[in-house]
C-alpha positions in Angstrom: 0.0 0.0 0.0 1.3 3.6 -0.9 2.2 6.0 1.9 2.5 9.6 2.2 5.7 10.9 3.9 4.3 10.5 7.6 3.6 6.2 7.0 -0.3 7.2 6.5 -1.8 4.7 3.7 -3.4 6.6 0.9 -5.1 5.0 -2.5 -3.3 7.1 -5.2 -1.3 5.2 -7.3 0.5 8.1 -8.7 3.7 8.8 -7.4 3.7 12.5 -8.7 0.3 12.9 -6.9 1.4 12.0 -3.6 4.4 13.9 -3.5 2.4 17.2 -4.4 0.4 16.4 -1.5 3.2 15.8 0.8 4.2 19.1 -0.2 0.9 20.6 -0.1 0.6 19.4 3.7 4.3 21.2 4.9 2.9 24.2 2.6 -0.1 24.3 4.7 1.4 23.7 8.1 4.1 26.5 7.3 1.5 28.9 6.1 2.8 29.0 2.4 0.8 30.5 -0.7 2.4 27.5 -2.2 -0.1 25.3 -1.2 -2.5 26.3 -3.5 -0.4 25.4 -6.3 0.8 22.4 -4.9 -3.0 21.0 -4.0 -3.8 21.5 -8.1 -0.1 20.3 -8.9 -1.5 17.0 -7.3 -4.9 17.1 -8.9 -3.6 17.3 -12.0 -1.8 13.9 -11.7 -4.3 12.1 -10.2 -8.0 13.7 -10.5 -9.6 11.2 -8.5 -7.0 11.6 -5.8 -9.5 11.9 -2.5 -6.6 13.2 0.1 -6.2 16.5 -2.3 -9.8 16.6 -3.5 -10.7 17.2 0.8 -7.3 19.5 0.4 -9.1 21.0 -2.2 -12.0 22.0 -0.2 -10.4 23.1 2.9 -8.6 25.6 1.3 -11.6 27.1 0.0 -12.6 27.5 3.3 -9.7 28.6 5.4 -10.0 32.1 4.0 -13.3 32.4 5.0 -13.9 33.7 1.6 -17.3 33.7 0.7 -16.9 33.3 -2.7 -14.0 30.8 -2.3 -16.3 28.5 -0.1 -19.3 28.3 -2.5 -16.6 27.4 -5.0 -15.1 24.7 -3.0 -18.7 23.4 -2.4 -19.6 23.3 -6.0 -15.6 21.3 -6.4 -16.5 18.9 -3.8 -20.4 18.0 -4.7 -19.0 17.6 -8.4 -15.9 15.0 -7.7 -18.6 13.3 -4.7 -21.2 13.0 -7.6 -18.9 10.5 -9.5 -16.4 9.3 -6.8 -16.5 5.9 -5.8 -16.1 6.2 -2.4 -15.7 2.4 -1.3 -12.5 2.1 -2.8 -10.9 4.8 -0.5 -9.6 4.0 2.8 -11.6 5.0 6.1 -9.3 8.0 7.0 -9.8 9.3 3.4 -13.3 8.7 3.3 -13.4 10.9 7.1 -11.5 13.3 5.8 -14.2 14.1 2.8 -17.3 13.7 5.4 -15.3 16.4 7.1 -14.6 18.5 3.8 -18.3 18.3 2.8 -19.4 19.2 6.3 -17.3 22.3 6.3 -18.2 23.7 3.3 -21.6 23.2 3.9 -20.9 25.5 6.6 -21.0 23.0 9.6 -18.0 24.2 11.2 -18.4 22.3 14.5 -19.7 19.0 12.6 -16.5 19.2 10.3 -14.4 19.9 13.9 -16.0 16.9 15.6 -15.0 14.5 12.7 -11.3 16.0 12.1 -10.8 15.1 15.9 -12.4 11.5 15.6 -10.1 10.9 12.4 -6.7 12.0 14.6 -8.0 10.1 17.5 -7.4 6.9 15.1 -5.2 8.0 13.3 -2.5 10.6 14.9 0.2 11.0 12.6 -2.2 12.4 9.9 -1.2 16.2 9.7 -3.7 17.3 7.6 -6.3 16.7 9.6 -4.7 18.0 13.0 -3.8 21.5 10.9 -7.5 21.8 9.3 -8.9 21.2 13.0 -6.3 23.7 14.9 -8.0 26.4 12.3 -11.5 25.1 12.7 -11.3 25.5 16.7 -9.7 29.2 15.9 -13.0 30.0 13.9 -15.0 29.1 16.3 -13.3 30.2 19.8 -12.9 26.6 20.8 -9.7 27.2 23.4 -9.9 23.8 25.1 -10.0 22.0 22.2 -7.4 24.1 20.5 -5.1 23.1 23.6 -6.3 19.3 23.4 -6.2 18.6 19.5 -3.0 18.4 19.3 -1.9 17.6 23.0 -3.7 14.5 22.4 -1.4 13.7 19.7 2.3 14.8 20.4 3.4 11.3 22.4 2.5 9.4 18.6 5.3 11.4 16.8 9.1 11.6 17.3 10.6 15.0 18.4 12.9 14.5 15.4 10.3 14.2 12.5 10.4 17.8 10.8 6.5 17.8 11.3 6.8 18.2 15.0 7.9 21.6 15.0 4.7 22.5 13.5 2.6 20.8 16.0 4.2 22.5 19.2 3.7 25.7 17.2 -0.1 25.2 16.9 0.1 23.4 20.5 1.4 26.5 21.6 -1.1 28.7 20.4 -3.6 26.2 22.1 -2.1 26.6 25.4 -1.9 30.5 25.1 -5.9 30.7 24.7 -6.1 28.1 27.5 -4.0 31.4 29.6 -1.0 28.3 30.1 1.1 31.4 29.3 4.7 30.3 30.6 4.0 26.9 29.2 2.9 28.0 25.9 5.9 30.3 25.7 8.2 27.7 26.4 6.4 25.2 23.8 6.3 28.1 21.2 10.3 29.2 21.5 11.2 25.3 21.0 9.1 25.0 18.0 10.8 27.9 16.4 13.8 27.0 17.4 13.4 23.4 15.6 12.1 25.2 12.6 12.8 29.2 12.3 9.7 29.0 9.2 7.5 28.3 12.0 5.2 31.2 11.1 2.2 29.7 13.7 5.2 29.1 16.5 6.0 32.7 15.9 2.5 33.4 15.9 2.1 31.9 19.3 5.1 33.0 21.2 3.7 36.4 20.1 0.4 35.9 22.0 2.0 35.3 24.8 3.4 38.6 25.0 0.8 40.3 24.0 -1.5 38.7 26.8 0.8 39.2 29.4 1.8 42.7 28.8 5.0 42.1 27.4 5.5 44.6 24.7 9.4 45.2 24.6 9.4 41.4 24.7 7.3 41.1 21.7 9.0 43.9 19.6 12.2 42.4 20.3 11.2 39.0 19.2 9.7 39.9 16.5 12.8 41.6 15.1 15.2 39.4 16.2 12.7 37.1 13.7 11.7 39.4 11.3 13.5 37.1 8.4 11.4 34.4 9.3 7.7 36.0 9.6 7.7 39.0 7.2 7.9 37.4 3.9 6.3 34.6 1.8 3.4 33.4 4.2 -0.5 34.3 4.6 0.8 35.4 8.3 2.7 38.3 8.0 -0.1 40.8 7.8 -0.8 39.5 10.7 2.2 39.7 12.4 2.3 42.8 11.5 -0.7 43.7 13.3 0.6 42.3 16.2 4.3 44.5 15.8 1.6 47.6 15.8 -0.1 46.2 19.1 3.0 46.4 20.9 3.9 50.0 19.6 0.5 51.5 20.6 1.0 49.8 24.2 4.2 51.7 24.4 2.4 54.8 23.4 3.4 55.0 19.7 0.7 56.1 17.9 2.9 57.3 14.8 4.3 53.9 13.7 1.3 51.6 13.9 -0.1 54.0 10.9 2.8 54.3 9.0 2.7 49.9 8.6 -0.7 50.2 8.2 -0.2 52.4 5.1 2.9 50.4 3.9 1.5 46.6 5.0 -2.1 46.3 6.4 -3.9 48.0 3.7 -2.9 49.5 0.4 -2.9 50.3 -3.0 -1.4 46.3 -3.7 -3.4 44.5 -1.1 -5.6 41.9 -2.0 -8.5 42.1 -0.3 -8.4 39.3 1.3 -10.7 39.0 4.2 -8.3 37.8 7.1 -6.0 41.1 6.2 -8.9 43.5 6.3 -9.5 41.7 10.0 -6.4 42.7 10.6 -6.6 46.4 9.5 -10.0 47.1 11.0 -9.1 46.3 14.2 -5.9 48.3 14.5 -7.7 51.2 13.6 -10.8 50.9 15.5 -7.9 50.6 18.6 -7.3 54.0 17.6 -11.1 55.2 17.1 -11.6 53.9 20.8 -8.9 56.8 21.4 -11.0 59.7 19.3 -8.0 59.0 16.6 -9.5 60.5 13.3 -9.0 57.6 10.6 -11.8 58.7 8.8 -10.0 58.4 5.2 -8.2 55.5 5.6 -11.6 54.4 7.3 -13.5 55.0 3.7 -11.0 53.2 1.7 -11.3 50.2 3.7 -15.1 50.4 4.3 -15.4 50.5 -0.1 -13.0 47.1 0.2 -15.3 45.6 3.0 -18.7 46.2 1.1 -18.1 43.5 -1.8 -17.4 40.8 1.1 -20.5 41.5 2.8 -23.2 40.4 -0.1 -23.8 37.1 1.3 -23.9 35.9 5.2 -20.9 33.8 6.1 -18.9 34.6 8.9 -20.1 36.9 12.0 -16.5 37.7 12.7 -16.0 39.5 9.4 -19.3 40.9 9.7 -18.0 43.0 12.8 -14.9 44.4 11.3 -16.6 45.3 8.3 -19.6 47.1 10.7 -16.4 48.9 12.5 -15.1 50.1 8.8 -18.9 51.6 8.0 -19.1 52.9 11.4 -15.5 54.6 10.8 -16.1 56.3 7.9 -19.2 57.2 8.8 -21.7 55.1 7.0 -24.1 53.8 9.4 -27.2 53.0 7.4 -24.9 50.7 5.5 -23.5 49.7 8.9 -27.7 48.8 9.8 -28.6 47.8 6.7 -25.9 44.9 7.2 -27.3 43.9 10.6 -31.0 44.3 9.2 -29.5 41.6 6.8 -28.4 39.6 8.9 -31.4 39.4 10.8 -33.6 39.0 7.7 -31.5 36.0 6.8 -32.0 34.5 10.5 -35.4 34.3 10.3 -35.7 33.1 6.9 -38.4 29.6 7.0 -35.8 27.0 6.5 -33.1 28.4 7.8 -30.7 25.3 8.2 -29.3 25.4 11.7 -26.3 23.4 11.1 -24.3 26.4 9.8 -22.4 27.1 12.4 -22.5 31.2 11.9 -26.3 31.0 12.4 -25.5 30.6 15.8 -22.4 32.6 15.2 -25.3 35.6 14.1 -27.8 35.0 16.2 -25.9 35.1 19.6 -22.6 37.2 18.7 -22.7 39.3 15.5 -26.0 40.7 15.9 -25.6 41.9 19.0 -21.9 43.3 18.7 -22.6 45.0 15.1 -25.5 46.6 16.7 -23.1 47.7 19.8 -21.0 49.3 17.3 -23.2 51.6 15.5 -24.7 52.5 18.8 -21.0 53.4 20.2 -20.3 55.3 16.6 -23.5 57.4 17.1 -22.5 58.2 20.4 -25.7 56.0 22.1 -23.0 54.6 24.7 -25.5 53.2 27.2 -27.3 51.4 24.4 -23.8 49.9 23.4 -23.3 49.0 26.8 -27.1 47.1 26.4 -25.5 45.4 23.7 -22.3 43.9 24.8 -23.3 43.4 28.8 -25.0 40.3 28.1 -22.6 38.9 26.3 -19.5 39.6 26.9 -18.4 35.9 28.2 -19.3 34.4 25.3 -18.3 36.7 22.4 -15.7 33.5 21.8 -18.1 31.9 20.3 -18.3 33.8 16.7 -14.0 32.8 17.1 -10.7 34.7 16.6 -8.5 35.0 19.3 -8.1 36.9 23.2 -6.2 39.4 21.6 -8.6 39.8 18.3 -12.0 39.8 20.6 -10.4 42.5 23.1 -11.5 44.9 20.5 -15.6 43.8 21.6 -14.0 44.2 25.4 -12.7 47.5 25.1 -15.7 49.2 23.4 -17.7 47.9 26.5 -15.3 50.3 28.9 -15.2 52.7 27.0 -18.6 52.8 26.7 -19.1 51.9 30.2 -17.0 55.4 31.1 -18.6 57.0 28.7 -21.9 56.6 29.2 -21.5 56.9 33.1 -21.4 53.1 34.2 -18.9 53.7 36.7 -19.7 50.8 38.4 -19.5 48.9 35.7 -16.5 50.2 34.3 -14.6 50.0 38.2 -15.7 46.1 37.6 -14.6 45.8 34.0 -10.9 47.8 35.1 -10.5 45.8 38.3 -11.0 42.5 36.4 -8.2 43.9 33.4 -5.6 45.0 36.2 -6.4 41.5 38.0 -5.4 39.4 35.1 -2.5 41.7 33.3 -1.3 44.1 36.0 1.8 45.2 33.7 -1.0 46.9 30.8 -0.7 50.8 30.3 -4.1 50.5 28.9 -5.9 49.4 31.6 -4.1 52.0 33.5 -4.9 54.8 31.4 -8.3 53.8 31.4 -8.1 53.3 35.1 -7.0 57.1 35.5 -9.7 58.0 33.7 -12.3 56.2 35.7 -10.6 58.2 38.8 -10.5 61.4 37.2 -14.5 61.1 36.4 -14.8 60.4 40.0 -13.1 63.5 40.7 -9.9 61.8 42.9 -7.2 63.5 41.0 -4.7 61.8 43.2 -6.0 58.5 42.1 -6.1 59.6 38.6 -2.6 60.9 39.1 -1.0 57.9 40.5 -3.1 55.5 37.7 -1.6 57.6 34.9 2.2 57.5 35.9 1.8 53.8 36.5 1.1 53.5 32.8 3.9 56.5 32.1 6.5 54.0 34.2 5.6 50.6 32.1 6.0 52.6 29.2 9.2 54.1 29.3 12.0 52.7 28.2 14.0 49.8 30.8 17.1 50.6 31.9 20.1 49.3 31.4 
């Protein structure tokens, strides 16, 4: 029986085929555009080859494209149609239940059977990679954490695919708050394999969630040959270098990348790099930072995205890009949307952002406007109720902190003092070292009129912001 490189049986009797593939998987689990090529590279020597035609459809998913999904749907139901499926092997035939359930838009069916396929069979990369991204759509930190913990005792620490797994298992452990332990995990991985763009990725996190913003910009020089080019993550990195500067009070920099990387003249478009640019700016909208054109020029690449429901995370940065530039009945006519398609007769409720709309997106893109307008109590109506679940449409701590700092400034804003005292104290509680929460924190005092609160809030944040001596 043929193999691919990690001793997993597969049907294709094409040599060429499987080798594409076996490139195809490193290309995915390094985050390279050359996986694409490499998944049609395989197609093209064996059509009926099932491992690349469930490739195939995953990567029309993974964008969250809407486009690209209906496509991959329309791929999948065509080879399906005329497949003779009792010829494949049972991890092949999981692996295209899986592929049909996701782009069908069953994101937690296609999770469930990823995690039964590596539970029998836990050298199979593929499915352990599609599974890590499916638990980051939908907030799913346990099982983020577990996936791949569950797995790491059936490979070898020398195999060249074990790098990549401690890089996803450290981003697990990260959203599980196993900080020091997903550090640890995350610096080994890259250290095994530098084009760990993931490991990066996680070791990144953990900065970010502890406070740690010299940390993170040094790392992320010291690495910047191995994240910044020829990956789908260095937008995102990027985003995450501009995080760092705006917690150490530079509000200069963050824009200048955001002109030169997160959005310009030669981006694509591309949905997970408009995430990334919406939600640095809205950062500095939450300030009363005027972005308004850069707002409108982002807002006009949002609108084309927005035609069909698909993903309630998207749906909230492209709300904050309306809301930005100022185009709130487009920002309502999108939530009216929304909310027509919920309660259309039929409506199947296996697609995972039904729920997704119904219990996050609504509610959040309807917080938004109402914080835009200046309507701060009715944003804080909004987001209240659900703030301890907003992991539920996915993304990550450090992507849904955008939801959790509109509440307090909202909170302040509006007058919830109380409120905003609880919100602060739980901030300062968890990440004691964040001039944010200190700033904010000095302005709660200052609205209670204790100036020497305020005072002594505010040069907290001045003293983790300047510069360590040496």
């Amino acid at each position: 029986m043929t193999q691919d490189q990690h001793g997993n049986a597969v049907t294709s009797a094409a040599p060429d085929a499987i080798g594409q593939y076996d490139a195809a998987v490193d290309h995915l689990l390094h985050f390279r555009a050359d996986v694409v090529d490499a998944t049609e590279n395989a197609l093209r020597a064996d059509p009926g080859f099932a491992l690349a035609r469930a490739m195939q459809a995953y990567l029309g998913v993974l964008g969250t494209e809407p486009d690209d999904a209906a496509k991959a749907r329309d791929l999948l139901r065509d080879y399906l149609a005329t497949a003779d499926l009792t010829r494949l092997l049972p991890r092949e035939r999981m692996h295209l239940a899986a592929a049909r359930a996701l782009v069908a838009g069953d994101w937690y069916g296609g999770a469930g059977l990823l995690r039964d396929l590596v539970g029998e069979f836990p050298r199979d990369p593929l499915a352990l990679a599609i599974g890590h991204q499916c638990d980051f759509f939908t907030g799913d930190a346990a099982t983020l954490r577990d996936r791949v913990g569950s797995v790491l005792t059936a490979w070898r620490p020398d195999e060249p695919a074990y790098s990549t797994l401690l890089g996803m298992y450290a981003f697990g452990l990260e959203e599980c708050g196993h900080y020091a332990r997903a550090e640890d995990v995350g610096l080994e991985a890259v250290e095994r394999d530098p084009s760990d763009v993931w490991g990066v990725h996680a070791v990144v996190h953990t900065f970010e969630m502890q406070g740690r913003f010299r940390d993170g910009l040094s790392y992320l020089d010291k690495r910047a040959l191995d994240w910044q080019t020829g990956n789908f993550l260095n937008v995102h990195n990027w985003w995450h270098y501009c995080l760092y500067l705006l917690d150490s009070g530079n509000s200069v920099e963050p824009l200048e990348i955001y002109d030169s990387v997160l959005h310009t003249a030669q981006s694509t478009g591309a949905c997970m790099e408009m995430l990334d640019a919406a939600a640095l700016l809205w950062r500095l909208y939450l300030e009363g930072s005027d972005q308004s054109q850069r707002w409108m020029v982002l807002a006009d690449a949002w609108e084309p995205k927005m035609t069909v429901p698909h993903y309630a995370f998207n749906d909230m940065h492209a709300v904050m890009a309306y809301v930005g530039a100022g185009r709130f009945d487009d920002a309502q006519r999108l939530v009216d949307a929304r909310a027509a398609w919920l309660a259309e007769p039929g409506n199947d409720p296996t697609i995972t952002n039904v729920m997704m709309t119904r219990d996050v997106g609504i509610p959040v893109c309807s917080a938004l406007i109402a914080f835009g307008q200046e309507r701060y109590a009715q944003a804080v109506g909004h987001l209240l109720p659900i703030r301890s679940m907003v992991n539920r449409f996915g993304g990550s701590h450090a992507q849904r902190d955008a939801v959790q700092r509109t509440l307090v400034e909202a909170a302040l804003r509006s007058g919830r003092y109380d409120l905003a005292r609880s919100l602060l104290s739980e901030r300062l509680g968890v990440n004691p070292c964040s001039p944010y929460a200190w700033l904010k924190q000095a302005a709660l005092a200052e609205a209670l009129g204790d100036a020497a609160a305020a005072g002594s809030a505010r040069a907290r944040a001045g003293s983790l912001r300047a510069p360590a001596r040496g």
